[in-house]
N, C-alpha and C positions, 0 to 999 in steps of 0.2 A: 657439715661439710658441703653439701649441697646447695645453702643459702652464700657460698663463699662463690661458687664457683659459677652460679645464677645470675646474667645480667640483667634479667628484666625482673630480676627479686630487688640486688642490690640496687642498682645504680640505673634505672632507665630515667631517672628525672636527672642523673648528673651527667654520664654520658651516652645519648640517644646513637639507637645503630645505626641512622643516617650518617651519622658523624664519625661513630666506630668505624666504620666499613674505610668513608672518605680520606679521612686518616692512616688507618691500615695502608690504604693502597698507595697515599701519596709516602710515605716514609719507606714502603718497602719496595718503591721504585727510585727514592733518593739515593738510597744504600746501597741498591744494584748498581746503580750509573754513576753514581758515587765515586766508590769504587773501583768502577771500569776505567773515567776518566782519571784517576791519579795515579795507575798503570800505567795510563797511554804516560804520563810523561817521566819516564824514566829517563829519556835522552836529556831533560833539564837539567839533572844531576853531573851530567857530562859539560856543562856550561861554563864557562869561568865565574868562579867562586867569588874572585871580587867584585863582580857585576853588582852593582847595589839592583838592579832589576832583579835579576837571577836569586839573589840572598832575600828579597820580598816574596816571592815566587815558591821559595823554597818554605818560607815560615806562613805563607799562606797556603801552604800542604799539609804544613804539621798542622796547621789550626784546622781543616778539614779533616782532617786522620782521627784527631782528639773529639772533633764531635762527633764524624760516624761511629765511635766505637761505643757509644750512649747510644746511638738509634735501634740496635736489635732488643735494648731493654724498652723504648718506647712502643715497638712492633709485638713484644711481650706483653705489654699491657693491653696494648687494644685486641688483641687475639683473645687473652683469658679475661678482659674486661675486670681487674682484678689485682692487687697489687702486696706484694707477701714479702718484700725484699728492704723493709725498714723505711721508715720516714725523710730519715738521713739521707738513705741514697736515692731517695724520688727526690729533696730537695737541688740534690748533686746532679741528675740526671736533668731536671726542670731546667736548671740555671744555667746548663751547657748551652741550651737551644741559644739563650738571649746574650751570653759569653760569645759565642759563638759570631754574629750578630756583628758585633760591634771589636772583635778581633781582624774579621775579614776585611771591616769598613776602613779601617786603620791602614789594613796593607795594599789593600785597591787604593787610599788616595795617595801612600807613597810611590806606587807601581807607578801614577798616573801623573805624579805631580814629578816624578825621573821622567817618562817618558814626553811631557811639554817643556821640560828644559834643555832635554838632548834635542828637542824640534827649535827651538829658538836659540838656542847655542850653538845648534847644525853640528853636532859632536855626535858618533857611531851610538857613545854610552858613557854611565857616569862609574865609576870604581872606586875601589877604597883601596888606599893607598898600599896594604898587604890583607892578608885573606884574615888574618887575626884580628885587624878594626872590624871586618867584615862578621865577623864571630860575635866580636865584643859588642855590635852595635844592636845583633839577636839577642843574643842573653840577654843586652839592657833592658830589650822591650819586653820580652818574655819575665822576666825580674818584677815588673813592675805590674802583668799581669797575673802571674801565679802568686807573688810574693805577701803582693798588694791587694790590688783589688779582685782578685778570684775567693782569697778567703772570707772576705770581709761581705761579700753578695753569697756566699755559701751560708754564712751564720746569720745573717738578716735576712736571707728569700723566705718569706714565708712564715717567720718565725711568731706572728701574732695569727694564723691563720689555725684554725682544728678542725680537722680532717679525721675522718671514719680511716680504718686502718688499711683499708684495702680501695681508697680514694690513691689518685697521684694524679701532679698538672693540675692542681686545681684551687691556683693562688689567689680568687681573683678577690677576695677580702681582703686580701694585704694591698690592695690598691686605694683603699679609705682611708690609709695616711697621709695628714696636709705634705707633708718629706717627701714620701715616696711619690705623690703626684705632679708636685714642683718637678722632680728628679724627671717621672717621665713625660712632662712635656718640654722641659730642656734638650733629652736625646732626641723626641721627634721630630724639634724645632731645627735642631743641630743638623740632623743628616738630612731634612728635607731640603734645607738652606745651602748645604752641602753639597747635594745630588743637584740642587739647580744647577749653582756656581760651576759645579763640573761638566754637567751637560750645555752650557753654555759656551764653555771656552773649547768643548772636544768640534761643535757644530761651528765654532768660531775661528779651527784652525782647517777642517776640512773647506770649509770655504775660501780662504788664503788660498789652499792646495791647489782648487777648483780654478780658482780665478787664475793663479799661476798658470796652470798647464790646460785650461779649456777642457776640450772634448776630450782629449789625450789624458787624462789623471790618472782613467783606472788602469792604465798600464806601466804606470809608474809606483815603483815599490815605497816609497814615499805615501803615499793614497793610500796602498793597504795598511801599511803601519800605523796609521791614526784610524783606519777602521777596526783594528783591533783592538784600538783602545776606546773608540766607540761602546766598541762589544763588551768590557769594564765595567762603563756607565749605564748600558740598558742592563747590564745586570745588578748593578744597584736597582736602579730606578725598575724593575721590574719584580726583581725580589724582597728587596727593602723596603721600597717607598710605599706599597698598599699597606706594609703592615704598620707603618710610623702614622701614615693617615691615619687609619683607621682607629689606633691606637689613644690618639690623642682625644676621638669618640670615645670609644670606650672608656679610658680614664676619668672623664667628665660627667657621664652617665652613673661608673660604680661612685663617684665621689660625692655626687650628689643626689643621690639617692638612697633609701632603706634596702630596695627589694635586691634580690641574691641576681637576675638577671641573666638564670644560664644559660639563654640560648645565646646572648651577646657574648658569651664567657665561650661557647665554643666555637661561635663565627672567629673571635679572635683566636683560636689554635688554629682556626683553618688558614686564618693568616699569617700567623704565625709559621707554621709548616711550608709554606710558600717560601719562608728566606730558605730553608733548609736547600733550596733548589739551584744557591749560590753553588753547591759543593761540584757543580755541573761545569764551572766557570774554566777549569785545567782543559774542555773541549776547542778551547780557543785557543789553545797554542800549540794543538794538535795541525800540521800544517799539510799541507796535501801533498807533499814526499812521503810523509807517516802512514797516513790512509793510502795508499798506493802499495804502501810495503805493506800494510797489513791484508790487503785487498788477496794482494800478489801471496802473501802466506796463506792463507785461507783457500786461496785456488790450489795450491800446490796441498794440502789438506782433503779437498777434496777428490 
């Protein structure tokens, strides 16, 4: 009983408490603020439904909601350094973070790719024609993620990898497959190609903006609206993009090599846990009429 529950018995060569600690703290400040920010936006819900903005917005909550409720068992494991709840659901648990990932990446470029065509169309917003295409158009994606490819990365994550029983997060052998390495430097390839093209065109329109209205921009609500969608992009490229770099290292390293390589294996959760910090992203539509009201509640509070 003792050797289970021992981290410097079991596991200090697989995961060190520099890392324990680092991790702890960054996931159990993701979940607090998490959290806090998908609160603040209860007024979205009050938004017209046929917004194609508004209906991305809303399925980019559920995919937040779906991964924070995995994160108390990741803040589980690194507390008890220790893992008792089946291989199955560490695989389930693992595969949410990188789910997770590339659900988000999906509805930030639809978010963003509505929001440059209402700027070049000079249209308020784009809608679906009744609230039911608007439905229909969630389901299909969501379809194609749970249906599709959530199962099919739940029975392959990890599945050539063996793992001590009270191990979890700890796939990084299943990356010595010629497939699976193809795979991930197509996604790194993908979004970092991605994240250019889009930080590109967002610095490409604030400039227009600039040029239109001089010194005058930032008082025009025009100017803040593409700075909000700015704030999209440096969260891609800030939560996403270290860990896609990085990644395409690390893949290269475990695939061409014998040695197990753990401290590169836990540089990359560090990075890893860095996307997590997307879930922070609902702060941006929090607008300074909401912080006022909440300000002004909290005064009356006190």
């Amino acid at each position: 009983m003792n050797e289970t529950w021992n981290c410097t018995v079991n596991s200090t060569d697989v995961l060190p408490d520099r890392y324990r600690y680092t991790l702890l703290a960054m996931y159990t400040v993701i979940f607090v603020v998490g959290i806090s920010s998908i609160a603040l936006m209860i007024d979205t819900l009050k938004s017209s439904r046929r917004s194609v903005t508004t209906m991305a917005v809303l399925n980019l909550i559920a995919a937040h909601i779906l991964f924070l409720l995995t994160v108390p068992f990741r803040i589980y494991f690194y507390i008890c350094c220790h893992w008792d709840l089946g291989s199955g659901f560490c695989k389930l648990i693992s595969a949410m973070i990188h789910a997770h990932i590339y659900i988000v990446f999906i509805f930030y470029i639809i978010i963003l790719v509505v929001r440059y065509i209402t700027f070049f169309s000079r249209r308020d917003r784009l809608e679906f024609y009744r609230r039911v295409h608007a439905l229909a158009a969630s389901v299909a994606i969501w379809v194609v993620i749970l249906v599709v490819i959530f199962p099919v990365t739940i029975v392959e994550y990890g599945s050539d990898t063996k793992k001590e029983k009270y191990q979890c997060f700890d796939y990084g052998n299943a990356l010595r497959g010629k497939g699976v390495t193809i795979i991930n430097y197509l996604l790194c390839a993908v979004l970092l190609l991605v994240t250019s093209l889009l930080l590109a065109v967002q610095l490409w329109i604030l400039g227009m903006i600039y040029k239109k209205y001089g010194n005058t921009a930032l008082s025009h609500q025009e100017f803040w609206a593409q700075v909000k969608s700015l704030c999209f992009v440096m969260v891609i490229l800030i939560c996403f993009a270290p860990y896609h770099a990085f990644r395409i290292y690390y893949v290269t390293i475990i695939f061409s090599e014998a040695d197990s390589h753990l401290e590169l294996q836990w540089n990359n959760e560090i990075f890893l846990a860095v996307t997590a910090f997307s879930c922070w992203d609902m702060l941006i539509f929090v607008n300074t009429k909401r912080w006022s009201s909440i300000q002004s509640r909290c005064a009356i509070c006190r």
